[in-house]
C-alpha positions as CSV (number, residue, x, y, z in Angstrom):
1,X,119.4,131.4,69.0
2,X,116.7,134.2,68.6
3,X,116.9,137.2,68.0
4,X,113.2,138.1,69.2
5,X,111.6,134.8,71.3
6,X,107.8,134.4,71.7
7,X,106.4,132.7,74.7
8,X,102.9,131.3,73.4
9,X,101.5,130.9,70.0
10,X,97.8,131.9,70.3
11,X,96.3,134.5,68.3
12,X,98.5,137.3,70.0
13,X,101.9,135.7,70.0
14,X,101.7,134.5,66.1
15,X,99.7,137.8,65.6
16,X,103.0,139.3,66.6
17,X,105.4,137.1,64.8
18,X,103.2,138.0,61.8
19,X,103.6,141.7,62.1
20,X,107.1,140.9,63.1
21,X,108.1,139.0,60.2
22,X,106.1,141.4,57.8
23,X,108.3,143.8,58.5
24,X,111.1,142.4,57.0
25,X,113.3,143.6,59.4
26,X,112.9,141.3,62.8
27,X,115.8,138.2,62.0
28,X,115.3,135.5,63.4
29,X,111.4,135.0,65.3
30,X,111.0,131.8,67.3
31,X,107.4,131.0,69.3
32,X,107.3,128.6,71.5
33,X,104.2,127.0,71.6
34,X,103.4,123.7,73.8
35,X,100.6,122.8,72.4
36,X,99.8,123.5,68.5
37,X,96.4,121.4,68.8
38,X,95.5,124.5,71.1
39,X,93.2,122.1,72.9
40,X,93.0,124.1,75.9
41,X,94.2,127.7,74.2
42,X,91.8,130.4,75.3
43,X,91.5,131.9,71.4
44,X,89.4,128.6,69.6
45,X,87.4,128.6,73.1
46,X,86.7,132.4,72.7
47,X,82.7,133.3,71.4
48,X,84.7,134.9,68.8
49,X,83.6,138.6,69.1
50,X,85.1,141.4,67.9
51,X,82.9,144.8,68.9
52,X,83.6,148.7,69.0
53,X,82.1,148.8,72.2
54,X,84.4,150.3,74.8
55,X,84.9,153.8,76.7
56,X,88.3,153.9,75.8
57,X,89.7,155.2,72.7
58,X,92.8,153.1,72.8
59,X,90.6,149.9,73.1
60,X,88.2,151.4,70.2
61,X,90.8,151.9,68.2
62,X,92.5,148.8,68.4
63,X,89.5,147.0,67.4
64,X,89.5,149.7,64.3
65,X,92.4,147.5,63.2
66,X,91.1,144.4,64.4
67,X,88.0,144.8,61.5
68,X,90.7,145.8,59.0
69,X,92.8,142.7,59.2
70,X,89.5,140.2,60.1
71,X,87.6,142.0,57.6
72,X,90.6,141.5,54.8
73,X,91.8,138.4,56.3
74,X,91.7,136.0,52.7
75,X,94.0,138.7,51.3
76,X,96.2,139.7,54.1
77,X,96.7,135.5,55.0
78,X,96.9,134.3,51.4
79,X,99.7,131.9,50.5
80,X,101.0,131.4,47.2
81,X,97.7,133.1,46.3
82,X,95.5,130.7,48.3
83,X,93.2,131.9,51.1
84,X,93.3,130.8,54.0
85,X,89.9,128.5,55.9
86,X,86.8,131.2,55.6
87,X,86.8,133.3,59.1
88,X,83.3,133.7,58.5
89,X,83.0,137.6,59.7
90,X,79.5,137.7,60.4
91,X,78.7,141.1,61.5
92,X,75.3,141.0,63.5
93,X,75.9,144.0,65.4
94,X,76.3,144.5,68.6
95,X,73.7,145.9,71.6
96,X,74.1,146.9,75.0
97,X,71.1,147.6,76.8
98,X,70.1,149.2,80.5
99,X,67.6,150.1,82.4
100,X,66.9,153.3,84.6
101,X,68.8,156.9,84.9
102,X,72.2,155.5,86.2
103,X,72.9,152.7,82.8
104,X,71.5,154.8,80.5
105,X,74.1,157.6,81.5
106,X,76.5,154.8,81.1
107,X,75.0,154.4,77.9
108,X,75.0,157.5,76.8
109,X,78.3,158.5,77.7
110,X,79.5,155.9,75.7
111,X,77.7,156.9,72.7
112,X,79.3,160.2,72.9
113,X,82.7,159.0,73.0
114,X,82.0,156.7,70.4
115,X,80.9,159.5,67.8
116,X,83.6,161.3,69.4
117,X,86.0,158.3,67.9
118,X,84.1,157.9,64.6
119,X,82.2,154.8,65.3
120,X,79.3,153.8,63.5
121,X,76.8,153.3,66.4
122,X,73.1,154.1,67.5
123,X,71.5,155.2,70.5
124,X,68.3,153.3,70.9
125,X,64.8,154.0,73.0
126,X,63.1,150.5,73.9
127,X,60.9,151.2,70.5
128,X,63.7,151.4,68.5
129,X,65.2,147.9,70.1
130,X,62.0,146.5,69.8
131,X,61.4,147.1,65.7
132,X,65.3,145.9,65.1
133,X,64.9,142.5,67.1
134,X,61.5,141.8,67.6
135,X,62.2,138.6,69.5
136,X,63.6,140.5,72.2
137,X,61.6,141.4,75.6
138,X,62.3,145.3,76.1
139,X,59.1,146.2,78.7
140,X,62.3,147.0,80.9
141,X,64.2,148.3,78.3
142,X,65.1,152.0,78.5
143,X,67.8,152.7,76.0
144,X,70.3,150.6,74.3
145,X,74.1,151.1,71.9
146,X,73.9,149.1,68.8
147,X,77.3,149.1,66.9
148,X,75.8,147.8,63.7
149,X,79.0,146.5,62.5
150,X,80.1,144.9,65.0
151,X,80.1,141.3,65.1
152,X,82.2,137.5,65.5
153,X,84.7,135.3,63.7
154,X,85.5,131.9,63.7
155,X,88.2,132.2,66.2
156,X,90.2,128.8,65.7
157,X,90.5,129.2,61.8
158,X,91.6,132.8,62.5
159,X,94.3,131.7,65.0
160,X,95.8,128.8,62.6
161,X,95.2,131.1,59.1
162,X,97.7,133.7,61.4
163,X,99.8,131.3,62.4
164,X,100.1,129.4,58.9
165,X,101.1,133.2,58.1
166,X,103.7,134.1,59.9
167,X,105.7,130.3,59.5
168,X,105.0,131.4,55.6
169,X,106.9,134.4,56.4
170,X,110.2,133.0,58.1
171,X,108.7,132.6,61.7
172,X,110.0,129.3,63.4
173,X,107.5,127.9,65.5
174,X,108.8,125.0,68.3
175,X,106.8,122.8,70.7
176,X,108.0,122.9,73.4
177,X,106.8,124.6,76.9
178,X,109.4,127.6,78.8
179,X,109.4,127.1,82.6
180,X,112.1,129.1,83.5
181,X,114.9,131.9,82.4
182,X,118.8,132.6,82.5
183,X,118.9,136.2,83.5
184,X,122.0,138.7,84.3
185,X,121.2,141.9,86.1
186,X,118.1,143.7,84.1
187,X,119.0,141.5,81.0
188,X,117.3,138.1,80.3
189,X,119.6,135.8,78.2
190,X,118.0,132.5,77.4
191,X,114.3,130.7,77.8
192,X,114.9,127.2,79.9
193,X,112.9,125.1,77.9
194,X,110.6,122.1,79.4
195,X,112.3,119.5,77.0
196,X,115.8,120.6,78.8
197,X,117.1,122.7,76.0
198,X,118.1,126.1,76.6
199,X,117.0,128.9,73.7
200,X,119.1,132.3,73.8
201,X,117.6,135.5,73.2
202,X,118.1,138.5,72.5
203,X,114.6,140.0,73.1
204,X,111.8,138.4,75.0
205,X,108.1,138.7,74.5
206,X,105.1,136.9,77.0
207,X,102.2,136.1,75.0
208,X,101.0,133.4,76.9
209,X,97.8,134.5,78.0
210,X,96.9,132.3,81.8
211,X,100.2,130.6,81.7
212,X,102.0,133.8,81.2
213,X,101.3,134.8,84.8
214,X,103.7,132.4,86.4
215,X,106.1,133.1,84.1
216,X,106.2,136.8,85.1
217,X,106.0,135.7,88.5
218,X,109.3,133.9,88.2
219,X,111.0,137.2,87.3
220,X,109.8,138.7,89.8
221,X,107.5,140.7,88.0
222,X,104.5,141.7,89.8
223,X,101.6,141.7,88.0
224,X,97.6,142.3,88.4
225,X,96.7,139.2,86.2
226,X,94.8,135.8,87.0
227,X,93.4,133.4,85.6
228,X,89.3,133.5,85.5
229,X,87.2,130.8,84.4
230,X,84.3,131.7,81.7
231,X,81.9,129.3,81.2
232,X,80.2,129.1,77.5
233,X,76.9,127.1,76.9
234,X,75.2,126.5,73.4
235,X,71.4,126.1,73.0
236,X,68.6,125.4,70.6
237,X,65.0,126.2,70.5
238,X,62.4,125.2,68.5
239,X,60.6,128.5,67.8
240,X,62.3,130.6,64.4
241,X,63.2,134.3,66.4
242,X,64.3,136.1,63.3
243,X,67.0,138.6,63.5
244,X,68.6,138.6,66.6
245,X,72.0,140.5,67.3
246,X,75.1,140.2,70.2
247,X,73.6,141.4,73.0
248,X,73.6,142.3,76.8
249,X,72.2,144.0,79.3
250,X,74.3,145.9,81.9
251,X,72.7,144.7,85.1
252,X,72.6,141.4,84.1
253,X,75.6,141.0,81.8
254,X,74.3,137.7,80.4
255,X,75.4,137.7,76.2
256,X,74.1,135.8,74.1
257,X,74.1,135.6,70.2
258,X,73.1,133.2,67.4
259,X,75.8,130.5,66.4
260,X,74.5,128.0,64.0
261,X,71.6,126.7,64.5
262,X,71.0,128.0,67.6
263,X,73.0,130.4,70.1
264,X,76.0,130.9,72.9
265,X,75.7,132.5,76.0
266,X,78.2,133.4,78.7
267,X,78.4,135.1,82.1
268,X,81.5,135.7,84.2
269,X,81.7,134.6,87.4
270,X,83.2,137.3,89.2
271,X,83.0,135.7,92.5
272,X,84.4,132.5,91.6
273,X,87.9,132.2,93.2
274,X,90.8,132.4,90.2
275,X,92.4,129.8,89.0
276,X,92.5,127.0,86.1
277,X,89.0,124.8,86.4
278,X,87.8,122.9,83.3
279,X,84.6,121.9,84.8
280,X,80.9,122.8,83.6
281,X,78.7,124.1,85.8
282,X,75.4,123.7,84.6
283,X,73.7,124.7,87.9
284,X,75.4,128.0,87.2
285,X,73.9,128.2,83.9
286,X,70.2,127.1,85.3
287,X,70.3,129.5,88.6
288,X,72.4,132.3,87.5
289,X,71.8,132.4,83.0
290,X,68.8,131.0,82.0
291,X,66.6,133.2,83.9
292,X,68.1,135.8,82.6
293,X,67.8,134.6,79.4
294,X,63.9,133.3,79.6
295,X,63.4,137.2,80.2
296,X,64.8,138.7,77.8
297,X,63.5,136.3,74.7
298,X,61.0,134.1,75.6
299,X,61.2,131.1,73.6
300,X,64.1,130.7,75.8
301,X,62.6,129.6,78.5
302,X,61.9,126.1,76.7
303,X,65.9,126.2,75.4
304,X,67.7,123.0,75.2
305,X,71.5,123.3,76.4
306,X,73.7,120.9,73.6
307,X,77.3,121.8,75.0
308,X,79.0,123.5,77.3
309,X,82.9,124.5,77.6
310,X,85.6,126.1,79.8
311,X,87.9,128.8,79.2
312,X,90.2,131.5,80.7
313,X,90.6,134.8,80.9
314,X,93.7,136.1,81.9
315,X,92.1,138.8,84.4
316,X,93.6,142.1,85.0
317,X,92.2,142.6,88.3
318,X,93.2,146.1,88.4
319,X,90.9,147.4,85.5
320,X,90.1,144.7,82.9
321,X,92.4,145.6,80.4
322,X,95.7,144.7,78.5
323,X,99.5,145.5,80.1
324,X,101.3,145.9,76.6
325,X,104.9,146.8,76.1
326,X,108.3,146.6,78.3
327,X,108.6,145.3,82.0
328,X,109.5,149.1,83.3
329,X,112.2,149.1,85.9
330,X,112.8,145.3,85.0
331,X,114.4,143.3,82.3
332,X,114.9,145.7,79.6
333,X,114.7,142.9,76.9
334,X,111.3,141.7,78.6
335,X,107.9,142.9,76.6
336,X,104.5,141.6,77.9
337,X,101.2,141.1,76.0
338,X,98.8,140.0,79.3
339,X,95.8,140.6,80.9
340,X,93.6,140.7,77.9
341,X,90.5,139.9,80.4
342,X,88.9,138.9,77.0
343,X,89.5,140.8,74.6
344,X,92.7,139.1,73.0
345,X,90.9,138.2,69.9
346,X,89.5,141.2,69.0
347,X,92.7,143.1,70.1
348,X,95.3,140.8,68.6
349,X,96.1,142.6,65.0
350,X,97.0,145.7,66.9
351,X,98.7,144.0,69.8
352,X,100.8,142.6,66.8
353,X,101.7,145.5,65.2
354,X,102.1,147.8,68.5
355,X,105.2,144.9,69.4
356,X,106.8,145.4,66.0
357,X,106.7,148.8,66.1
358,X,108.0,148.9,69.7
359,X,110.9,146.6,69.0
360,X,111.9,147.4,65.1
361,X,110.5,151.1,64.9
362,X,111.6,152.0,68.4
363,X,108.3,153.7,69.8
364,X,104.9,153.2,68.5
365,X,104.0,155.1,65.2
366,X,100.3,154.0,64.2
367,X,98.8,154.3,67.7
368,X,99.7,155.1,71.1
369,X,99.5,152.7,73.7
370,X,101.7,154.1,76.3
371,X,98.7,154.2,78.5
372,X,98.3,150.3,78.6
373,X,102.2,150.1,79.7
374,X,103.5,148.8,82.9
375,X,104.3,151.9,84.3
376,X,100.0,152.4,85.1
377,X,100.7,149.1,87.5
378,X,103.7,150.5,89.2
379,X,101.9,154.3,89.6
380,X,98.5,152.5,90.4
381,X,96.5,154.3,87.9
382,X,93.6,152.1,86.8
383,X,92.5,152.5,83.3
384,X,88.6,152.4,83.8
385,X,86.4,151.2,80.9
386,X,83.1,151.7,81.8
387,X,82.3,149.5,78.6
388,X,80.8,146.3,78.9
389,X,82.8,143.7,80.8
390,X,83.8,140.6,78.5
């Protein structure tokens, strides 16, 4: 029996058992998690980032709390006095470039609500790119954001030092996989469990990122959400480039930053058809990355690519970002945390602590995040963020 269930233990579900169980005040947490390797979770897959950089002030402010907990995570994961594995914040900064009137207005509408928000961040011509990174090609360059301290964690050691956390704390964590529910009227009353065993309930929360989608399905819960492969590929060159930061251009919307000894890059597909797909493409990289890439810093175009991988994002298709809270005109006991589109990482502190306050404090009393609720799905009001897409 629990009194609050968690469906997936990634860096948002134990995020929220954390928060849950820091409080005191939750009883009894389970998360059921199928696979605690997290072989083919999307958070150790992630590049990591964690970046200001959004048009939304909900968004920008739940990455505030993301740099507070990341940024104090030795203290705020300690057990017994022992830190957790190093995170290894590394803030680069981040930079969003454009080119011509219509993406610098993008640009420079974003600056403004940034300032407006209290972020630290710059507005850049194509001299003032070119003197912080002078690796980069900015002939084409016409202004850029650079959130100075923005930057990326080590995303796997984050999810387990979390995790490690919250079991420290009470949390009970069970592999094991849900593929179904016992439900009365608007109520549901147990998780069916893949092993055959049936866990009651009291209060239900989705975390599960991709495989969280079918599982809101089954209620009969319609939701925006699928899953959308995102390609990763590392590379090395030979040439030393200096300082280089995250960065991306909007037309292009090829990242790339330095990792190691040399760097990721990653570009969505957006008209790939969803749906899981583990596979590489490395034609995808050479027609549709690499040029890119070769432009913008040219010792790239002699770049070696040393590994690839797959992920997922669970894509809201409706406006690329997070449904957070409970299923209105549903279950009343059902709370989802989906449709992240990639930005769980960055986004998973305050996801954590916007669930505990919903469910112990009764309404949320650090931030507001009514307008990432269902009800924006059921009135079909897109929340646009005319932020770069992850």
């Amino acid at each position: 029996m629990a009194d609050i269930a968690i469906i997936g233990g990634g860096i948002n579900g134990s995020s929220i058992a954390y928060h849950l169980m820091a409080s005191g005040k939750a009883g009894n947490v389970v998360v059921v998690e199928p696979d605690p390797t997290y072989e083919h979770a999307a958070t150790p897959r992630s590049t990591g980032g964690v970046r200001r950089i959004f048009s939304i002030p909900e968004c920008i402010a739940m990455s505030d709390y993301g740099h507070e907990v990341y940024g104090n995570f030795d203290a705020l994961m300690a057990i017994d006095g022992q830190a957790p594995g190093s995170i290894n914040f590394r803030r680069i900064g981040y930079t969003w470039m454009g080119s011509g009137p219509g993406q610098v207005e993008t640009l420079v509408q974003n600056w403004k609500v940034h300032i407006a928000n209290g972020v630290r961040v710059e507005l850049l011509d194509r001299k003032g790119v070119k003197h912080r990174f002078p690796a980069l090609n900015v002939d084409d360059i016409d202004a850029a954001l650079f959130s100075p301290d923005d930057g990326f964690i080590d995303p796997y050691s984050a999810l387990i030092g979390v995790r490690k956390k919250a079991i420290n704390l009470g949390a009970e964590y069970i592999k094991d996989r849900v593929v179904d529910f016992q439900r009365t009227d608007r109520r549901i009353q147990a998780l069916v469990l893949e092993s055959g065993k049936v866990l009651k309930a009291d209060i239900v929360v989705n975390a599960a990122n991709c495989w969280g989608i079918a599982l809101c399905e089954a209620l009969g819960m319609k939701i925006p959400v699928q899953p959308m492969r995102r390609l990763t590929f590392y590379f090395e060159v030979r040439q030393e480039l200096g300082p280089l930061t995250s960065a991306r251009h909007i037309g292009s919307n090829v990242s790339f930053r330095p990792e190691g000894k040399g760097f990721i890059s990653g570009k969505t597909n957006y008209d790939e058809k969803f749906g899981f797909n583990w596979d590489v493409d490395y034609d995808w990289f050479n027609d549709h990355m690499w040029p890119d890439l070769a432009q913008r810093v040219t010792a790239f175009a002699e770049l070696k690519v040393q590994s690839a991988w797959s992920c997922h994002y669970d894509q809201n298709t409706m406006d690329n970002n997070a449904i957070i809270g409970r299923w209105i005109g549903g279950c009343d006991n059902f709370y989802v945390c989906i449709g992240f589109s990639g930005h769980g990482l960055q986004h998973a502190p305050a996801t954590g602590r916007a669930i505990k306050e919903l469910l112990i404090d009764g309404s949320y009393q650090t931030l507001d995040l009514s307008r990432l609720s269902y009800q924006r799905v059921i009135d079909n009001k897109p929340l646009q963020d005319i932020g770069p897409y992850a």
